[in-house]
C-alpha positions as CSV (number, residue, x, y, z in Angstrom):
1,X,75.5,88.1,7.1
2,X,74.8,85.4,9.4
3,X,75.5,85.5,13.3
4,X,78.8,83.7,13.3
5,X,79.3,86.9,11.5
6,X,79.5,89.5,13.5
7,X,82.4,91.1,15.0
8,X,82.9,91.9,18.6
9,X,83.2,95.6,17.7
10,X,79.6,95.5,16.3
11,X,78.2,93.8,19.6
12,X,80.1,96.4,21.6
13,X,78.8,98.9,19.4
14,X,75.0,97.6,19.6
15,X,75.4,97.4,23.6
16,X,76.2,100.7,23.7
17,X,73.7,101.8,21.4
18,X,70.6,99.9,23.0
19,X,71.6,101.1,26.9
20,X,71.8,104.6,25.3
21,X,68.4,104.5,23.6
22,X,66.7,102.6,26.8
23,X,68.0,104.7,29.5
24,X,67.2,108.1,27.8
25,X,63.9,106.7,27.1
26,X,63.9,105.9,30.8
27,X,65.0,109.1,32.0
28,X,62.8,111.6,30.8
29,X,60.1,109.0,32.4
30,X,62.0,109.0,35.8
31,X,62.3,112.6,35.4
32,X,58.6,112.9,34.8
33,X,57.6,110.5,37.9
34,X,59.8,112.0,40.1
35,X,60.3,115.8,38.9
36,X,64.5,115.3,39.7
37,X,67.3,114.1,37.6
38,X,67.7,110.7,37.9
39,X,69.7,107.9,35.8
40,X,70.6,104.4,35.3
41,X,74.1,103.1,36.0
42,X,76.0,101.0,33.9
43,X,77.7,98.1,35.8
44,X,79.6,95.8,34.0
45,X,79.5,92.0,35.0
46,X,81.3,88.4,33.6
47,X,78.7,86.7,32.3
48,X,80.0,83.2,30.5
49,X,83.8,83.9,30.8
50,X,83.0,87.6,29.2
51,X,83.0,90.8,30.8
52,X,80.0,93.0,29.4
53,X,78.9,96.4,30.1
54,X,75.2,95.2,31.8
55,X,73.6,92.5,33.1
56,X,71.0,92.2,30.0
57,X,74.1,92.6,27.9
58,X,75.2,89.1,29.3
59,X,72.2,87.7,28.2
60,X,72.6,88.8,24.8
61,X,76.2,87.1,24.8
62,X,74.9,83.9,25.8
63,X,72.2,84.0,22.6
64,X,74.9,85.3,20.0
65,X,76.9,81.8,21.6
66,X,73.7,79.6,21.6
67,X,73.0,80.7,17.6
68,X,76.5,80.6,16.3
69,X,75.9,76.4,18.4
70,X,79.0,77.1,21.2
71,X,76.6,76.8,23.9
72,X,73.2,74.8,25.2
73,X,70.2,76.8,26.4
74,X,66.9,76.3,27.2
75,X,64.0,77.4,24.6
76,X,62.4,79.0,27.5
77,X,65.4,81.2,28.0
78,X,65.9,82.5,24.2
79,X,62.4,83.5,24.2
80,X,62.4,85.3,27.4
81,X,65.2,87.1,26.4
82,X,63.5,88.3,23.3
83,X,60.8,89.4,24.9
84,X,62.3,91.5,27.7
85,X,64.1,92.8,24.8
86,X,60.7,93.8,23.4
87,X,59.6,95.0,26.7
88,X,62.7,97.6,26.9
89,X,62.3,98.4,23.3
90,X,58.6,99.5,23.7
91,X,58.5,100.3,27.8
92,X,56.1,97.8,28.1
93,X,55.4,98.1,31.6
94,X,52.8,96.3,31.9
95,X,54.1,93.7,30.3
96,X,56.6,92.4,32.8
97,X,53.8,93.2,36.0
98,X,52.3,90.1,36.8
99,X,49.1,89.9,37.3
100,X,46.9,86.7,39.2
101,X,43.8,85.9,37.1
102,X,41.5,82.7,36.8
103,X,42.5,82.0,33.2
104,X,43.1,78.8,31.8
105,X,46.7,77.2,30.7
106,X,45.9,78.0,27.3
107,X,44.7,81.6,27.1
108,X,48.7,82.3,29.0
109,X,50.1,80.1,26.2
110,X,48.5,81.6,23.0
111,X,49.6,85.2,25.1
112,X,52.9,83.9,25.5
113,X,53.4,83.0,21.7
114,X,51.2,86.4,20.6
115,X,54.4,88.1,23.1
116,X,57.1,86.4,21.4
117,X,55.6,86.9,18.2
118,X,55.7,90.7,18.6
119,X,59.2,90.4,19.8
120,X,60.6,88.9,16.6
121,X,58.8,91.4,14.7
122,X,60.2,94.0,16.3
123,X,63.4,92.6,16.4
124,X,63.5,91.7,12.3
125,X,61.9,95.9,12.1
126,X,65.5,96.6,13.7
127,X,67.8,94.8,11.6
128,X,70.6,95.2,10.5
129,X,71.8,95.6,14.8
130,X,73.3,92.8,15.6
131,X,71.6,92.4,18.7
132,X,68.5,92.1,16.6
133,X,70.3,89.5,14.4
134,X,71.1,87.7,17.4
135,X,67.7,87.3,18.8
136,X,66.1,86.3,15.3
137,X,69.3,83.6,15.0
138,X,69.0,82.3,18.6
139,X,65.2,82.2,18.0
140,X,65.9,80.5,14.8
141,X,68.2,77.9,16.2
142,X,65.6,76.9,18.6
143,X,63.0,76.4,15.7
144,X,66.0,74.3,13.9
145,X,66.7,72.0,17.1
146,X,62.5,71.4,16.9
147,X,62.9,70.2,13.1
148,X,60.9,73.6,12.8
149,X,61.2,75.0,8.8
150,X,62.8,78.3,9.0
151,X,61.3,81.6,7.3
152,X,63.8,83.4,4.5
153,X,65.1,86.0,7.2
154,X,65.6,83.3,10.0
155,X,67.7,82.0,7.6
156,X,69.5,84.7,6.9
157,X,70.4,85.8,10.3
158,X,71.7,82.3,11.4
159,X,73.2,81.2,8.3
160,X,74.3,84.1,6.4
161,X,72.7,82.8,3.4
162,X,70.1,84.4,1.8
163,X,67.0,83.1,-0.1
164,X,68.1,83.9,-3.5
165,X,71.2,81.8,-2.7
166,X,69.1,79.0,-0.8
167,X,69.2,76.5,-3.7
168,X,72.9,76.8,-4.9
169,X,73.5,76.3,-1.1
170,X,71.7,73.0,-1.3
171,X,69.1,74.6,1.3
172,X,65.6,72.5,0.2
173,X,62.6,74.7,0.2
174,X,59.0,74.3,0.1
175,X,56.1,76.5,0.5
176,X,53.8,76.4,3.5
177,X,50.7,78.7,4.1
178,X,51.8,80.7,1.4
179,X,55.1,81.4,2.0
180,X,58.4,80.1,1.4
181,X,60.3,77.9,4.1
182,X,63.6,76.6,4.6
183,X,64.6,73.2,5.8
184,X,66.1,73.5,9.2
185,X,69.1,70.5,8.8
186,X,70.3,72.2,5.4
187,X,70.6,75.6,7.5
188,X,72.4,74.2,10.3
189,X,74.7,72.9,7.8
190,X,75.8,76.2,6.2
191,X,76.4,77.8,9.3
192,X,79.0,80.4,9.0
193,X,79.9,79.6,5.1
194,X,80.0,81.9,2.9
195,X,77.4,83.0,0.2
196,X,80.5,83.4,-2.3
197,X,82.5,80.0,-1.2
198,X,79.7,77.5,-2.7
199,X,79.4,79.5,-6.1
């Protein structure tokens, strides 16, 4: 199943799921640091015309409407998203502490794209959530808007359709460093068809 998808029980039900899992990560640190009972409130905000449960929750809405093509955002912002995600995920504290050093433009770029890299692993290592889904699709789309080929389970997660049906979808292939990659235009195309309609 591609992003457009998913239900709006199953993002509810992933919201919950990843405060729960951050926040009692969170508090036995807190608890450790601090020696008292401490935890982190939920406080719901509107966030694109939706009301969700947490501000990062908002951020999440505004990928699953940027992959399913409902709403323009910035590269810069789908990746950052996916890695605060991976930051949370891992409690990766160091990760969001910057830090002022003398090196060059391109040892922060080649750090940036070793982050994000991490992030869609971890994110495609937690699939089938849907918030994972969304931040391999969003991540996907942005490759797609780039004329970028697409890998079998970008595919997936923003079209619905997977690489054993990639041919009878009309999806071109070829094969680049070894592996097999999927023509971004043909994706786009399919989005939200069926695997069974083009049979």
């Amino acid at each position: 199943m591609g992003v457009n998808h998913l239900t709006e029980y199953e993002l509810e039900y992933d919201n919950r799921w990843l405060f729960e899992s951050v926040t009692a990560s969170l508090d036995v640190v807190a608890r450790l640091l601090t020696e008292n009972e401490a935890s982190v409130p939920c406080v719901p905000r509107v966030v694109a015309g939706y009301v969700v449960p947490y501000s990062f929750s908002g951020r999440i809405r505004l990928l699953f409407e940027y992959a399913r093509g409902k709403k323009k955002l910035s590269r810069s912002l789908v990746e950052e998203v996916a890695c605060d995600f991976y930051r949370m995920m891992t409690l990766n504290v160091m990760g969001s502490i910057q830090e002022d050093d003398d090196d060059d433009d391109d040892d922060d770029s080649c750090s940036e794209d070793d982050a994000l890299s991490k992030a869609l692993k971890l994110a495609e290592s937690l699939l089938p959530h849907a918030i994972a889904k969304i931040i391999i699709a969003s991540n996907a789309r942005a490759k797609a808007e780039r004329d970028e080929w697409l890998s079998a389970i970008e595919m997936q997660c923003l079209s619905g359709i997977s690489s054993d049906r990639a041919e009878s979808n009309q999806i071109r292939s070829r094969e680049q460093d070894g592996v097999t990659v999927y023509h971004p235009v043909d994706v786009l195309r399919t989005m939200g068809v069926s695997e069974d309609v083009t049979e």
